[in-house]
C-alpha positions as CSV (number, residue, x, y, z in Angstrom):
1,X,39.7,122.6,51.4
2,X,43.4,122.5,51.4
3,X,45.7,125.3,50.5
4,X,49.7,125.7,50.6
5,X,50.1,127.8,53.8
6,X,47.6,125.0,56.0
7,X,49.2,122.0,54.1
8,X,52.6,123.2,55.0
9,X,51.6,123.7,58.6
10,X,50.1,120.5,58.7
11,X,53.4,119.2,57.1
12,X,55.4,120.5,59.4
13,X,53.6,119.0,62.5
14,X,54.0,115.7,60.8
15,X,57.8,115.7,60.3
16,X,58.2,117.7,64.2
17,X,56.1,114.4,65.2
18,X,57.9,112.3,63.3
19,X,61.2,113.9,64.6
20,X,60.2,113.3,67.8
21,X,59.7,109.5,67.7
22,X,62.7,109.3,66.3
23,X,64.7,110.9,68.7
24,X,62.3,109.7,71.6
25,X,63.8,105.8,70.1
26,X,67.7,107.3,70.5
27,X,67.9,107.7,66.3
28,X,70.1,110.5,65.6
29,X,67.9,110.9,62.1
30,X,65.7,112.5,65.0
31,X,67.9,115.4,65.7
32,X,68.8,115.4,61.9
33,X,65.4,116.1,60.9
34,X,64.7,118.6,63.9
35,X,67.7,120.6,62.4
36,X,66.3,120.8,58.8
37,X,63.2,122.1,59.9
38,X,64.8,124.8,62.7
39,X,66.8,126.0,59.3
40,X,63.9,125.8,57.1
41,X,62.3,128.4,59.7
42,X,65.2,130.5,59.9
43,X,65.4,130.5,56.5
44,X,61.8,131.3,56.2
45,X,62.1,134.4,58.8
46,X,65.4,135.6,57.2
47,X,64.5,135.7,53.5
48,X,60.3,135.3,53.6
49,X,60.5,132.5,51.4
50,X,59.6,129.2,52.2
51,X,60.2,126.9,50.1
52,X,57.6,124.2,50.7
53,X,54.4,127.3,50.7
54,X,55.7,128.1,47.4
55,X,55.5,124.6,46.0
56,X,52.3,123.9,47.4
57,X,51.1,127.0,46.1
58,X,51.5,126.4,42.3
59,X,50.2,122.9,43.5
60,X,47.2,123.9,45.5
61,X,46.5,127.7,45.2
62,X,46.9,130.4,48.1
63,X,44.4,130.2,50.7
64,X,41.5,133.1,50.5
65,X,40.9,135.4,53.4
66,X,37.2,135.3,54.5
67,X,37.9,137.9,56.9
């Protein structure tokens, strides 16, 4: 089942993928997209907020710790 923190990870390796074609084609949306993401972590380690967990979060619920 899906929850926010693996949908966002699984988000993010979709738009670093997708980056990545882009730039691999010489698209400078490539290198736009790669800088988003490199703030979006920043942002994330700075303030320890993400903003795309906490969407997905009221959409999909926190995942549960089996551990």
């Amino acid at each position: 089942m899906l929850c926010a923190e693996k949908l966002q990870r699984l988000m993010m390796a979709g738009v670093l993928i997708i980056a990545y074609f882009l730039m691999s084609i010489g698209s400078i949306y490539g290198n736009i997209l790669l800088f988003f993401v490199i703030a979006m972590i920043v942002l994330w380690a700075i303030t320890d907020f993400c903003p795309s967990i906490w969407t997905f979060s009221k959409l999909f619920g926190h995942c549960k710790n089996y551990r």
